[in-house]
C-alpha positions as CSV (number, residue, x, y, z in Angstrom):
1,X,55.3,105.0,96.3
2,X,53.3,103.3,93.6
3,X,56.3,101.6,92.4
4,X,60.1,100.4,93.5
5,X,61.5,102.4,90.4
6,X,59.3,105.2,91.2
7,X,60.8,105.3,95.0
8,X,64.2,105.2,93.6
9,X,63.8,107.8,91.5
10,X,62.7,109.7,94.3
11,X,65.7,109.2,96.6
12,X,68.1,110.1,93.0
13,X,66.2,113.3,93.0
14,X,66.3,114.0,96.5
15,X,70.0,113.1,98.4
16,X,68.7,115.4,101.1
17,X,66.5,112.5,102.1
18,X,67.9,110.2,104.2
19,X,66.7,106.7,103.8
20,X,67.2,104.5,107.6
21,X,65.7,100.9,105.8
22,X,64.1,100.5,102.7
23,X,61.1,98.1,102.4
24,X,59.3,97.0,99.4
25,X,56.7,94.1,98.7
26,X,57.5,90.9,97.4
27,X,55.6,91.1,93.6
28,X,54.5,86.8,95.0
29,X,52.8,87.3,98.2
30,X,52.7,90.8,98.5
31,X,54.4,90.2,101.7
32,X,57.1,93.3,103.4
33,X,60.5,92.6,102.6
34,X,63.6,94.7,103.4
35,X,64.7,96.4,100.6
36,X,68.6,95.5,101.1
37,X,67.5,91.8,101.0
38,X,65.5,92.0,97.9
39,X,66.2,90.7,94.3
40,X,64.8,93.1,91.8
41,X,63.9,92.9,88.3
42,X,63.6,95.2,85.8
43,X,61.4,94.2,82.6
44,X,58.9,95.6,80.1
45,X,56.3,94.2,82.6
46,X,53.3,97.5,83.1
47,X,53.8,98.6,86.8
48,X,51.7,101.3,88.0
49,X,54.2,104.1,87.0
50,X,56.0,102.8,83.7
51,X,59.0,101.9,85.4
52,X,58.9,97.7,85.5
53,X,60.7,96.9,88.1
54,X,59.2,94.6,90.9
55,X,60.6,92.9,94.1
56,X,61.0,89.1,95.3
57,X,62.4,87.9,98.5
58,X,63.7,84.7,96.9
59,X,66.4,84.8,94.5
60,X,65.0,81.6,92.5
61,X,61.2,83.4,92.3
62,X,63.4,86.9,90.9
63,X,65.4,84.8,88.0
64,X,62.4,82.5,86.9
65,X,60.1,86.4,86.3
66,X,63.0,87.6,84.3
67,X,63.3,84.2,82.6
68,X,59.6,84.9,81.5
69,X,59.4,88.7,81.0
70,X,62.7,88.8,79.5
71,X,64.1,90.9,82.3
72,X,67.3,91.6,84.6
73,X,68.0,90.9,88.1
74,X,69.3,93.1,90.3
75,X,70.2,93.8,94.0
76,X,69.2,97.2,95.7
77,X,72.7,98.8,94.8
78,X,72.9,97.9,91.5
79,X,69.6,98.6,90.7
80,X,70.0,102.1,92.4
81,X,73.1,102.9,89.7
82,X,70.5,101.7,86.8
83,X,68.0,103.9,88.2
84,X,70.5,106.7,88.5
85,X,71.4,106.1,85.3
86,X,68.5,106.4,83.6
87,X,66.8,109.5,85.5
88,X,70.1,111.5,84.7
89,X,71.4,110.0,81.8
């Protein structure tokens, strides 16, 4: 997936598909984190498809990038009921 939204939104659309582990690269060092370890954070930041969210595996690194591109944090599951939210109003 080109994006951590845009893999979210795949798994809303698609329950069928059963996810073992999710993994996702730390927006920093570009590094593979686990997905359930992540801190997310949703902003008006471009990502390559619209949906600005990116991924951190520190906490601290997550909350200063929303501090500076007025964003939220989030952790996988809550992220995955804002996704939800949004692709299905």
């Amino acid at each position: 997936f080109d994006d951590c939204g845009e893999m979210l939104a795949y798994h809303m659309d698609h329950p069928e598909a059963q996810v073992q582990t999710w993994f996702v690269h730390d927006y920093n060092t570009e590094e593979w984190i686990r997905g359930e370890q992540a801190y997310f954070v949703k902003s008006s930041l471009p990502t390559p498809m619209g949906t600005g969210i990116v991924a951190f595996a520190k906490q601290s690194d997550a909350e200063q990038f929303a501090v500076e591109n007025n964003g939220k944090v989030y952790r996988l599951d809550e992220l995955r009921v804002e996704v939800h939210l949004n692709v299905h109003g």
